[in-house]
HTML snippet that shows the backbone in 3Dmol.js (N, CA, C, O; Angstrom):
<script src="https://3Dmol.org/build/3Dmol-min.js"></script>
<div id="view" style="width:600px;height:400px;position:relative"></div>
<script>
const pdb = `
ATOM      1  N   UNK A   1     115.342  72.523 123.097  1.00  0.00           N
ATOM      2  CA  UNK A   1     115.601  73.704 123.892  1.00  0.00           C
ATOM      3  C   UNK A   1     114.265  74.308 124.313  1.00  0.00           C
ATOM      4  O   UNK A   1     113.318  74.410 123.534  1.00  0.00           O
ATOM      5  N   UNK A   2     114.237  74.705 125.589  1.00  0.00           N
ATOM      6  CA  UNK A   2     112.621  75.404 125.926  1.00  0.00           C
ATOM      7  C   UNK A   2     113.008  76.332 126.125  1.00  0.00           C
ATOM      8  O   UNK A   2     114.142  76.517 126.565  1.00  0.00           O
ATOM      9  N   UNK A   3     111.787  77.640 125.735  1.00  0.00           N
ATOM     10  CA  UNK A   3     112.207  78.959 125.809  1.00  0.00           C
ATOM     11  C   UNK A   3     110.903  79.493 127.477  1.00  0.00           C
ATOM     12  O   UNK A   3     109.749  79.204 127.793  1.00  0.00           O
ATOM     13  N   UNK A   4     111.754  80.155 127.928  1.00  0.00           N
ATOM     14  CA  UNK A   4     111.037  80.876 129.046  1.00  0.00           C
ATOM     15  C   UNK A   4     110.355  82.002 128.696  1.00  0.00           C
ATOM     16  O   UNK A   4     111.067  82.837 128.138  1.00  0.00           O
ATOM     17  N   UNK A   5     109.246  82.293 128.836  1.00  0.00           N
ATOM     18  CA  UNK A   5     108.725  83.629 128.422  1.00  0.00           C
ATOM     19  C   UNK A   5     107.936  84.367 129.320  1.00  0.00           C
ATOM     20  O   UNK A   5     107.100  83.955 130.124  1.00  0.00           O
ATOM     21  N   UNK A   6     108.398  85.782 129.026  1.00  0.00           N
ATOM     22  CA  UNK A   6     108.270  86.261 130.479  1.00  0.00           C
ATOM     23  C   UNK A   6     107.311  87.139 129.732  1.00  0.00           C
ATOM     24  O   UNK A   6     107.382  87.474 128.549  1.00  0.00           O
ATOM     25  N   UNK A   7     105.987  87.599 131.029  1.00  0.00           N
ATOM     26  CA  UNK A   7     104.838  88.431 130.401  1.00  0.00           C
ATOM     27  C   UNK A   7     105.867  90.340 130.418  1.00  0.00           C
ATOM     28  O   UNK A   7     106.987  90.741 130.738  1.00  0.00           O
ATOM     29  N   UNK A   8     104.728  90.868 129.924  1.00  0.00           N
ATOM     30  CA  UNK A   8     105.105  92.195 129.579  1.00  0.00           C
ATOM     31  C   UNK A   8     105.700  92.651 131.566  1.00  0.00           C
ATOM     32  O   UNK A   8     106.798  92.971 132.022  1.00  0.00           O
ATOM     33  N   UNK A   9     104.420  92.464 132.175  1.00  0.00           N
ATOM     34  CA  UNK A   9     105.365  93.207 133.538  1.00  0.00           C
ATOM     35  C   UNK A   9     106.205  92.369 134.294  1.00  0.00           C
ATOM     36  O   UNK A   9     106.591  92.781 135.388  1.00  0.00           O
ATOM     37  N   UNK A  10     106.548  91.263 133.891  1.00  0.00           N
ATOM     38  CA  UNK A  10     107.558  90.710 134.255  1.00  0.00           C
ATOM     39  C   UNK A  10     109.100  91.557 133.477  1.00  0.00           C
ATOM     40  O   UNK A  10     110.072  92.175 133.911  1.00  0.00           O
ATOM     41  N   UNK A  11     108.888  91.379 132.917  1.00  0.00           N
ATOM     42  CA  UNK A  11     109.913  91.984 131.476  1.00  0.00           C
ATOM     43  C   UNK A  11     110.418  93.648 132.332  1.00  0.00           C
ATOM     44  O   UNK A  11     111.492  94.177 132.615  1.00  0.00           O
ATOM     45  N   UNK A  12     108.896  94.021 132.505  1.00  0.00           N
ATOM     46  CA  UNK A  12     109.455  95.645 132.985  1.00  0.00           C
ATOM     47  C   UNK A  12     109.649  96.080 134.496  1.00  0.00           C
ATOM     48  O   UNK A  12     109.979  97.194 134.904  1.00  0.00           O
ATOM     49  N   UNK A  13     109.339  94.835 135.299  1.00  0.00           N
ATOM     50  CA  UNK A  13     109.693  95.266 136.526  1.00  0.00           C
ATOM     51  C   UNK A  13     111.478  94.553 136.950  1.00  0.00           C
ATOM     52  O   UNK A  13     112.156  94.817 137.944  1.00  0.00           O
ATOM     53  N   UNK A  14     111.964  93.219 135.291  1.00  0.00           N
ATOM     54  CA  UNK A  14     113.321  93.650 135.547  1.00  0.00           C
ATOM     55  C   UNK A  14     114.313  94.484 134.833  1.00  0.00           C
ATOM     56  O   UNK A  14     115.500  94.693 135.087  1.00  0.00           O
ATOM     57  N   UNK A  15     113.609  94.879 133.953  1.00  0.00           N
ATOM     58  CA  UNK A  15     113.697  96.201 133.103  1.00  0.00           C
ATOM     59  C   UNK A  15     114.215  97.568 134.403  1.00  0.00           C
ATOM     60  O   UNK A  15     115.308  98.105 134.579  1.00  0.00           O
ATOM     61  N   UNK A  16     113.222  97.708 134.930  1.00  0.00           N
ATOM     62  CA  UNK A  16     113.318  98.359 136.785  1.00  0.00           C
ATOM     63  C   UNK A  16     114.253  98.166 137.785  1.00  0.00           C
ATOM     64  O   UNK A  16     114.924  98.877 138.534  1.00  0.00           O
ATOM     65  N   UNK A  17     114.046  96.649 137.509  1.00  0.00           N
ATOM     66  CA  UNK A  17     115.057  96.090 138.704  1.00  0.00           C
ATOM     67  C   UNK A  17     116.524  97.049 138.389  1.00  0.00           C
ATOM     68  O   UNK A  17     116.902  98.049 138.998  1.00  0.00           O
ATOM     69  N   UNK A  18     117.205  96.315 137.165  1.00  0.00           N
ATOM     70  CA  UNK A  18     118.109  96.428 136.835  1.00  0.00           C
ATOM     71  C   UNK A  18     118.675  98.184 136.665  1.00  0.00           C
ATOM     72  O   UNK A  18     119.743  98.724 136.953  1.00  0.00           O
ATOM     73  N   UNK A  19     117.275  98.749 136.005  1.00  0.00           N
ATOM     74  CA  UNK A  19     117.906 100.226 136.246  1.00  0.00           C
ATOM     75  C   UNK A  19     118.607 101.355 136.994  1.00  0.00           C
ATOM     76  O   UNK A  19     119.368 102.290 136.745  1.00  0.00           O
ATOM     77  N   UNK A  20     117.686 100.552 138.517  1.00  0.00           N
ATOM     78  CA  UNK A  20     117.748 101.110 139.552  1.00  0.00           C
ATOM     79  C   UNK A  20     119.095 100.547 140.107  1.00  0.00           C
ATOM     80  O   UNK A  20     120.000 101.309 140.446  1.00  0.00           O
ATOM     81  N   UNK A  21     119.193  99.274 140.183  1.00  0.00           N
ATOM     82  CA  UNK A  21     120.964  98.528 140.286  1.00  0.00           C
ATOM     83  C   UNK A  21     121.991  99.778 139.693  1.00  0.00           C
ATOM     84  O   UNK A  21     122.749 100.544 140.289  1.00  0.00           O
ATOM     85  N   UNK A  22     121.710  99.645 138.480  1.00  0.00           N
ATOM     86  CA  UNK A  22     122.772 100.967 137.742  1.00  0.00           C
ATOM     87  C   UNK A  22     122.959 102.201 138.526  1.00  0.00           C
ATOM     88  O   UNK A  22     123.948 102.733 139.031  1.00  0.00           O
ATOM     89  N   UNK A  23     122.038 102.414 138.488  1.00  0.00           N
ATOM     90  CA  UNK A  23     121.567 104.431 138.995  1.00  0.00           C
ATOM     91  C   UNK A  23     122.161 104.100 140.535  1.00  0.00           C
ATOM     92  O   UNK A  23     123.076 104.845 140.885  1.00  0.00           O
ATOM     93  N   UNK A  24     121.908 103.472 141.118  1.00  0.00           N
ATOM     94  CA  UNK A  24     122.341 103.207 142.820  1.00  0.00           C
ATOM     95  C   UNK A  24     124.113 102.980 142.598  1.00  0.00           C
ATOM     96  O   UNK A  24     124.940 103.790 143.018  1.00  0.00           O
ATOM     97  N   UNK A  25     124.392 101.946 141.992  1.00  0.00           N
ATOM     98  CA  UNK A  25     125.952 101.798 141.555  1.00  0.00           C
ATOM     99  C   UNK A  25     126.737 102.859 141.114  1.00  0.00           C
ATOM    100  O   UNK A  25     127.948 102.930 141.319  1.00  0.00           O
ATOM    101  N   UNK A  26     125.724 104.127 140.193  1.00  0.00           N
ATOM    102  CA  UNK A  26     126.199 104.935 139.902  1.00  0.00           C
ATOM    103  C   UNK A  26     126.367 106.340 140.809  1.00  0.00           C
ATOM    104  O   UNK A  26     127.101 107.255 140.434  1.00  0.00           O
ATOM    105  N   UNK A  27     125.699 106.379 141.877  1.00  0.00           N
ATOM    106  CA  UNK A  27     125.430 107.599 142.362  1.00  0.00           C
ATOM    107  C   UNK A  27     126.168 107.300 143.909  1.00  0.00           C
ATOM    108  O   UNK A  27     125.750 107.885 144.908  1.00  0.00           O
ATOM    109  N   UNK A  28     127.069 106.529 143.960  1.00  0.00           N
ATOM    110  CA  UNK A  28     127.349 105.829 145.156  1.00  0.00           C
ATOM    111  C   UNK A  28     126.942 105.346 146.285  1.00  0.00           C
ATOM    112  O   UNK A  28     127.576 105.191 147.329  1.00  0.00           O
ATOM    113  N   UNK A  29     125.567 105.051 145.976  1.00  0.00           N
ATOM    114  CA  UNK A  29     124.578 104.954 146.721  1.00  0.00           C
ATOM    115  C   UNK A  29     124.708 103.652 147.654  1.00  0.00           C
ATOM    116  O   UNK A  29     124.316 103.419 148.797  1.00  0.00           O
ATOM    117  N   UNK A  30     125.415 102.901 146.708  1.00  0.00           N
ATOM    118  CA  UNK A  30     125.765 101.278 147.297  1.00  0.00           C
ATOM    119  C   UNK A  30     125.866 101.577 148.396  1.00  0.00           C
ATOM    120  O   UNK A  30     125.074 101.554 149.338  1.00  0.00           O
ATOM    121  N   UNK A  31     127.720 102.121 148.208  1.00  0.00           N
ATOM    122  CA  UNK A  31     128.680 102.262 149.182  1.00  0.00           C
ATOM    123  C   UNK A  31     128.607 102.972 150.595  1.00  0.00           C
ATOM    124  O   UNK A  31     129.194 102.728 151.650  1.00  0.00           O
ATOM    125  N   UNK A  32     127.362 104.269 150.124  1.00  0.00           N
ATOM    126  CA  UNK A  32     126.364 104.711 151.478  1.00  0.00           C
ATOM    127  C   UNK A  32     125.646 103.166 151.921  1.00  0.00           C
ATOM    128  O   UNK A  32     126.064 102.885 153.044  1.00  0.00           O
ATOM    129  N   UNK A  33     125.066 102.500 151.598  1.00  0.00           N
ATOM    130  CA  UNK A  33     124.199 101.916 152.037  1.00  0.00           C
ATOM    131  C   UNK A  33     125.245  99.970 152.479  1.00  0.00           C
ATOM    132  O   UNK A  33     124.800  98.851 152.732  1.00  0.00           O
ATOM    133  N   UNK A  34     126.234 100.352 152.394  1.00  0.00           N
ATOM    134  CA  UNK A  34     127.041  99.398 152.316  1.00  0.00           C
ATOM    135  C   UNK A  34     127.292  99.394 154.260  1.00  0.00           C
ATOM    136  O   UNK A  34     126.941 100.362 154.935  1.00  0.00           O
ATOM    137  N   UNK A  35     128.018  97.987 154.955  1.00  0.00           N
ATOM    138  CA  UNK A  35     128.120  97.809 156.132  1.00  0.00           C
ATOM    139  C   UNK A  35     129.325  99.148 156.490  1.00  0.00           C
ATOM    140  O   UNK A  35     129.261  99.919 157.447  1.00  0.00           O
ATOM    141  N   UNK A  36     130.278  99.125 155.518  1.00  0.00           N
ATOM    142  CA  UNK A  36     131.619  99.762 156.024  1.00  0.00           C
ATOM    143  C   UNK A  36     131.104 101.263 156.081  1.00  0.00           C
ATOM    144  O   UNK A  36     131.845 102.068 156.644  1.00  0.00           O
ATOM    145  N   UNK A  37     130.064 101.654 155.621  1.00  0.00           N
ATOM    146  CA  UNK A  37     130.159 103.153 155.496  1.00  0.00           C
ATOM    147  C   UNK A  37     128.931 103.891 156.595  1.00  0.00           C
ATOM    148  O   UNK A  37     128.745 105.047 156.976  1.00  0.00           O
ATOM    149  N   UNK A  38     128.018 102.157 156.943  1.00  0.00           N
ATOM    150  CA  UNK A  38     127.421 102.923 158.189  1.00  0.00           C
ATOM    151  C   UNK A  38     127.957 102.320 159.570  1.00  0.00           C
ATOM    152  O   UNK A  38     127.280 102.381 160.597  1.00  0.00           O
ATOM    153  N   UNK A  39     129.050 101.813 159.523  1.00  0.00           N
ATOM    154  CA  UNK A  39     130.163 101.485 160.641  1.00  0.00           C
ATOM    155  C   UNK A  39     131.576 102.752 161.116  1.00  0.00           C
ATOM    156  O   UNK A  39     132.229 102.877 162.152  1.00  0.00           O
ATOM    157  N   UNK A  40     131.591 103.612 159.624  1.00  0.00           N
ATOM    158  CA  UNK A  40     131.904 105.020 160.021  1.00  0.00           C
ATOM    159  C   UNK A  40     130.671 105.832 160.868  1.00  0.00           C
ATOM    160  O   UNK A  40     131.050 106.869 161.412  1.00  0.00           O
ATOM    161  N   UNK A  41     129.353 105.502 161.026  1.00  0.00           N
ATOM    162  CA  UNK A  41     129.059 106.617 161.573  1.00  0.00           C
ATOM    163  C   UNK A  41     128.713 106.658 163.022  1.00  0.00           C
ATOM    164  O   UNK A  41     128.151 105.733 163.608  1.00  0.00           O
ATOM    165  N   UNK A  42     129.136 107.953 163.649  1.00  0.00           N
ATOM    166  CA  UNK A  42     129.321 108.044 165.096  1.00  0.00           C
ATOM    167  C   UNK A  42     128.148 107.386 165.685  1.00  0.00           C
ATOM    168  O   UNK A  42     127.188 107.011 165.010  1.00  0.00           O
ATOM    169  N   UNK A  43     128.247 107.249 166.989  1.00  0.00           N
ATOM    170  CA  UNK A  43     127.628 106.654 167.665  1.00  0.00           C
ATOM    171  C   UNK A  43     126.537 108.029 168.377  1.00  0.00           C
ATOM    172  O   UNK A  43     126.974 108.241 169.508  1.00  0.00           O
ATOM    173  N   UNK A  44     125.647 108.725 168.164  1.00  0.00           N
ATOM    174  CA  UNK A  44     124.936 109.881 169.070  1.00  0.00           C
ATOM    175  C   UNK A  44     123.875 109.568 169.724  1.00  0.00           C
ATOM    176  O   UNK A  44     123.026 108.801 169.272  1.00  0.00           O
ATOM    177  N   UNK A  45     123.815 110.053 170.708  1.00  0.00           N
ATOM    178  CA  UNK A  45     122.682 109.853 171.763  1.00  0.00           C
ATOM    179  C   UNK A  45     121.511 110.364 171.267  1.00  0.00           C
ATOM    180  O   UNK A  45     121.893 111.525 171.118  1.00  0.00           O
ATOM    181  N   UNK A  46     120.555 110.367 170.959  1.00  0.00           N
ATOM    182  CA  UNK A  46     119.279 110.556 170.581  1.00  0.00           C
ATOM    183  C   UNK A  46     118.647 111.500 171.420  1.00  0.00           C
ATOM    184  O   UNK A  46     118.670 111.315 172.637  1.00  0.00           O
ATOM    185  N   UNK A  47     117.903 112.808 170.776  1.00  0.00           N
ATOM    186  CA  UNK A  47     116.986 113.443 172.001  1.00  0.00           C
ATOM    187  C   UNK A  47     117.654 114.639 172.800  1.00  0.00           C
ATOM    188  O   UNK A  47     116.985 115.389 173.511  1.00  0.00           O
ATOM    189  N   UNK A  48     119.292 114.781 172.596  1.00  0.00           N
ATOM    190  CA  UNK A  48     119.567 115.744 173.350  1.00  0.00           C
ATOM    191  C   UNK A  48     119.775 117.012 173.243  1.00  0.00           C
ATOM    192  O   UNK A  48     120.524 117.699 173.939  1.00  0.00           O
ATOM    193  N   UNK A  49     119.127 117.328 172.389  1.00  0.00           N
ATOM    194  CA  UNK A  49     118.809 118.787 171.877  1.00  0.00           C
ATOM    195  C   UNK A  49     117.713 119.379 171.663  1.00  0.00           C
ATOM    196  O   UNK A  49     117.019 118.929 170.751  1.00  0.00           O
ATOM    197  N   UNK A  50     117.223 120.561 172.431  1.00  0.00           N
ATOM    198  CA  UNK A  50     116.414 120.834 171.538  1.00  0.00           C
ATOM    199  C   UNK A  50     115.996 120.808 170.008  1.00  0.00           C
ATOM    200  O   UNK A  50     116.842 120.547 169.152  1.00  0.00           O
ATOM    201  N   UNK A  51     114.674 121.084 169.675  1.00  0.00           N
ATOM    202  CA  UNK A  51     114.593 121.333 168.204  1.00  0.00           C
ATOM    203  C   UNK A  51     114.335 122.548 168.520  1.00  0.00           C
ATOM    204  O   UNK A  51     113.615 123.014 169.403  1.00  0.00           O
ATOM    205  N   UNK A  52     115.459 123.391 167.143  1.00  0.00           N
ATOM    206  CA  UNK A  52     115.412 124.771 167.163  1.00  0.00           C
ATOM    207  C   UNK A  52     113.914 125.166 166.228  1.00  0.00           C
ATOM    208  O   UNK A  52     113.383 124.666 165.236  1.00  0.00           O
ATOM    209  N   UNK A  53     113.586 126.333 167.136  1.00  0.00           N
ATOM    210  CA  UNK A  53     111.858 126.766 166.268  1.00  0.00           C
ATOM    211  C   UNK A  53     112.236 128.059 165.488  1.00  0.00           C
ATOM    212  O   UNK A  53     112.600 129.085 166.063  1.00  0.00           O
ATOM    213  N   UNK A  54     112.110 127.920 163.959  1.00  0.00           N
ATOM    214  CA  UNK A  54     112.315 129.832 163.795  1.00  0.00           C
ATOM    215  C   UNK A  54     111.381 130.415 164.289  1.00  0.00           C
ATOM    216  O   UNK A  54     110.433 129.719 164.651  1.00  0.00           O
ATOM    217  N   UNK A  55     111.311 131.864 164.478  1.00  0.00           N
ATOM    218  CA  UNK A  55     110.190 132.775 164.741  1.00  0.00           C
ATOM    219  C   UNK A  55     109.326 132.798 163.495  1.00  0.00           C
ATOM    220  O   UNK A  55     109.777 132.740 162.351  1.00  0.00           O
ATOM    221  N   UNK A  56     107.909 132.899 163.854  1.00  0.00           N
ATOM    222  CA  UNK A  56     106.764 133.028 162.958  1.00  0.00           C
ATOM    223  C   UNK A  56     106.934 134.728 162.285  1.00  0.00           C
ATOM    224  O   UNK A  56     107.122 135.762 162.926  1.00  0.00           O
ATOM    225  N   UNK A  57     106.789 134.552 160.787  1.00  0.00           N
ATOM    226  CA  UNK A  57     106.997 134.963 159.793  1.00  0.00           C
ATOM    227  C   UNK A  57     105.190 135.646 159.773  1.00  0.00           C
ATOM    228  O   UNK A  57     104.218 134.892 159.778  1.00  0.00           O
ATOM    229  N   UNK A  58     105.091 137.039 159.755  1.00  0.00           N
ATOM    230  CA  UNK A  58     104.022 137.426 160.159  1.00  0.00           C
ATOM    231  C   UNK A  58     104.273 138.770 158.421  1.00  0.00           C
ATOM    232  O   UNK A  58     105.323 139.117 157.879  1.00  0.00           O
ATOM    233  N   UNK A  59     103.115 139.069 158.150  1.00  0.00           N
ATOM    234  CA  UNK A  59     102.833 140.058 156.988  1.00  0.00           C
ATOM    235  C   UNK A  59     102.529 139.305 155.689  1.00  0.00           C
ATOM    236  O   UNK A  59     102.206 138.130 155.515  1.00  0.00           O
ATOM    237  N   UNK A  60     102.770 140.549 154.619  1.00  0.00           N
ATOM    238  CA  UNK A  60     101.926 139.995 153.478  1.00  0.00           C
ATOM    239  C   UNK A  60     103.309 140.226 152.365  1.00  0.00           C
ATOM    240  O   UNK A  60     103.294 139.511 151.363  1.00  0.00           O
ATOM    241  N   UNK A  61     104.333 141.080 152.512  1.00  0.00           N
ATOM    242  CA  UNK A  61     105.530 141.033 151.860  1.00  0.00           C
ATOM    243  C   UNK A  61     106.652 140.711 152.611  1.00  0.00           C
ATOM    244  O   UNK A  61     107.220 141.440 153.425  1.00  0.00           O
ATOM    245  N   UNK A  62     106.997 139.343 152.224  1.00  0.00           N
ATOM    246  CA  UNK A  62     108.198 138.906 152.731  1.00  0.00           C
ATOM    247  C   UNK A  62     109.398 138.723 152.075  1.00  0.00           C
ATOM    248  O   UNK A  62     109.432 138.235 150.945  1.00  0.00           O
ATOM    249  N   UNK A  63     110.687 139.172 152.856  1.00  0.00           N
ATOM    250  CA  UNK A  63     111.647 138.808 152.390  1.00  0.00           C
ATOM    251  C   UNK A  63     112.684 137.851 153.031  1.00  0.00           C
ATOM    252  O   UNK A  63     112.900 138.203 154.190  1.00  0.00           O
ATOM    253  N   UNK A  64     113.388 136.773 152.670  1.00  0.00           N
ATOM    254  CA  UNK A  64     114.446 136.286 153.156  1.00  0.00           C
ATOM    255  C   UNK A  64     115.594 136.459 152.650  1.00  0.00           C
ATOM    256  O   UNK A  64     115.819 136.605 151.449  1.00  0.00           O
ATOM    257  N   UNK A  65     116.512 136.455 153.659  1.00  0.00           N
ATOM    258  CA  UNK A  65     118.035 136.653 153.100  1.00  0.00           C
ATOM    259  C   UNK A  65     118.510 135.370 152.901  1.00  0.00           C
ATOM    260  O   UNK A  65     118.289 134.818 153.979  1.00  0.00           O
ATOM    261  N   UNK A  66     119.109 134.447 152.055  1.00  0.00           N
ATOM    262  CA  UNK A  66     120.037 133.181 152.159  1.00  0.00           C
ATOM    263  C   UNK A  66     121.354 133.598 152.086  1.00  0.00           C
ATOM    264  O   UNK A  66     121.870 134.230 151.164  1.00  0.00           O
ATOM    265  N   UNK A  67     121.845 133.228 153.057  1.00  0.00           N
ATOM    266  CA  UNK A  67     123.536 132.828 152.459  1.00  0.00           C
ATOM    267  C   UNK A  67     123.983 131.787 153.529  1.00  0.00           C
ATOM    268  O   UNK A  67     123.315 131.204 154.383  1.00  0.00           O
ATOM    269  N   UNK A  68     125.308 131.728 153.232  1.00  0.00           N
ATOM    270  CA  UNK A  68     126.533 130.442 153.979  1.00  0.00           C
ATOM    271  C   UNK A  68     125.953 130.859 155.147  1.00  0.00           C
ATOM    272  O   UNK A  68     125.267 131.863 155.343  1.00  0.00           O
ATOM    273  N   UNK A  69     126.329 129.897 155.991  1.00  0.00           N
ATOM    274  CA  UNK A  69     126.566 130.031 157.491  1.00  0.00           C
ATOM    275  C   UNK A  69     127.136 128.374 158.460  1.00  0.00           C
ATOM    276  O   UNK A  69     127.392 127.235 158.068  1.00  0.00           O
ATOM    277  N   UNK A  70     127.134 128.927 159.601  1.00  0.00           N
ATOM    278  CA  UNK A  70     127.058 127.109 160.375  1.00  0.00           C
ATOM    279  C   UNK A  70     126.389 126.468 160.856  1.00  0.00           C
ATOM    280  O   UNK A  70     125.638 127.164 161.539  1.00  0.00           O
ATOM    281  N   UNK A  71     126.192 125.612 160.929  1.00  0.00           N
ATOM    282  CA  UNK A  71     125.312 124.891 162.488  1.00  0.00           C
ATOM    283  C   UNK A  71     125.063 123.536 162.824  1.00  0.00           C
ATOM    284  O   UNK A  71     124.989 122.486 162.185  1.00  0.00           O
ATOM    285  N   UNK A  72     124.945 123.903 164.142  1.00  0.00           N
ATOM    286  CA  UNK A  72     125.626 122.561 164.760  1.00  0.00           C
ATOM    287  C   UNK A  72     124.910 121.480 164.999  1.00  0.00           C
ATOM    288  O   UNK A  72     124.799 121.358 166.219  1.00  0.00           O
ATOM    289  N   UNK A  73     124.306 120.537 164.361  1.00  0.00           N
ATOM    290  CA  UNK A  73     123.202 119.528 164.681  1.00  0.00           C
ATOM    291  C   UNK A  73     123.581 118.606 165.351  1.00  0.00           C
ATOM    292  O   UNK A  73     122.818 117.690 165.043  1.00  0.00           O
ATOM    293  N   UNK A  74     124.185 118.289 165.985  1.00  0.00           N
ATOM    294  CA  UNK A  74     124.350 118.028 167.323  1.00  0.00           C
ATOM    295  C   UNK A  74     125.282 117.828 168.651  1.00  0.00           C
ATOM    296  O   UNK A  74     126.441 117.437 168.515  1.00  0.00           O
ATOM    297  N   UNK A  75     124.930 118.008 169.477  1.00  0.00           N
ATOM    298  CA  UNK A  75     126.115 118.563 170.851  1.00  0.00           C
ATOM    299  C   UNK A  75     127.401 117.517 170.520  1.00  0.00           C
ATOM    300  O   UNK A  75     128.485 118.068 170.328  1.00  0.00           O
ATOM    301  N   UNK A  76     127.360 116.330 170.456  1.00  0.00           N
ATOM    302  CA  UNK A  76     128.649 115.705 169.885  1.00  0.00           C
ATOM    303  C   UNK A  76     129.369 115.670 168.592  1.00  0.00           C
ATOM    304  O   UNK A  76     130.509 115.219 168.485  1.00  0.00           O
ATOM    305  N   UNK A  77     128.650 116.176 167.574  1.00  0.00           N
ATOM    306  CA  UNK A  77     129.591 116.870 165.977  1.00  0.00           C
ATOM    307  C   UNK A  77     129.943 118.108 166.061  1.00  0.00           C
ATOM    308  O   UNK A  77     129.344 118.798 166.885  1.00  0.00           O
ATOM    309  N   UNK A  78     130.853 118.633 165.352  1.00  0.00           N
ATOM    310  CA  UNK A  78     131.109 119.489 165.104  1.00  0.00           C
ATOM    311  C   UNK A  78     130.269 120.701 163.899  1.00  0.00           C
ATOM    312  O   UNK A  78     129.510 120.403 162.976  1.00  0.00           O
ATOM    313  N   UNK A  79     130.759 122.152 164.346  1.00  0.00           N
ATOM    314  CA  UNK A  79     129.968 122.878 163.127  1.00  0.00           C
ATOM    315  C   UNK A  79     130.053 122.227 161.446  1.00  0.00           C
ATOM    316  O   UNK A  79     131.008 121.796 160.799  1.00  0.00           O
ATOM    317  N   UNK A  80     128.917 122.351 161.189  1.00  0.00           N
ATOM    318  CA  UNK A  80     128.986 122.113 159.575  1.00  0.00           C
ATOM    319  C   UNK A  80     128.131 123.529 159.093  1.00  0.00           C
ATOM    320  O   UNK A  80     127.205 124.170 159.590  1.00  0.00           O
ATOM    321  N   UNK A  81     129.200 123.692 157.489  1.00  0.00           N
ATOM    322  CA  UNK A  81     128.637 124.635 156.654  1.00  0.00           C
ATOM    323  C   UNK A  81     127.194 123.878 156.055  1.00  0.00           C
ATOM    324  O   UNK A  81     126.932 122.736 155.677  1.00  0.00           O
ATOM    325  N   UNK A  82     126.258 125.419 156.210  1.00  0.00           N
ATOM    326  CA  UNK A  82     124.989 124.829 155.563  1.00  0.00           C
ATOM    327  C   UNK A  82     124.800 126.605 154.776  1.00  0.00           C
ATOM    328  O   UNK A  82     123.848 126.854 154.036  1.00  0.00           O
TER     329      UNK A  82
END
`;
const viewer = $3Dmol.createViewer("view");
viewer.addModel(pdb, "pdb");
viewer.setStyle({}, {cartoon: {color: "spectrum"}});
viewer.zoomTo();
viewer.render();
</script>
């Protein structure tokens, strides 16, 4: 019987390999990256929107407000909550 022996970074880059297999399998990452799930996505024209600019944020105490709202990234989707 011959034994194969694999050096230390052989060992840990499939040590790696394999982790990352898991973590991707696990996070559904496949199935994003799978044919059927970028064959759901629309077809959009590229370029036809502006890019929105915020206004420049001027002083030395600032505050922002966060909350819900919509918006529309692009002229053929619909609003999404952000």
């Amino acid at each position: 019987m011959t034994s194969t022996r694999l050096s230390r970074r052989e060992f840990l880059q499939l040590g790696a390999g394999a982790a990352t297999g898991v973590a991707l399998a696990g996070s559904g990452m496949a199935a994003f990256l799978s044919k059927e799930a970028r064959g759901a996505t629309p077809a959009l024209t590229q370029f036809v929107d502006p890019l929105p600019i915020p206004p420049l944020l001027t002083g030395t105490n600032l505050s922002l407000l966060i909350q819900q709202t919509t918006q529309k990234f692009h002229t053929d989707l619909p609003e999404t909550r952000v």
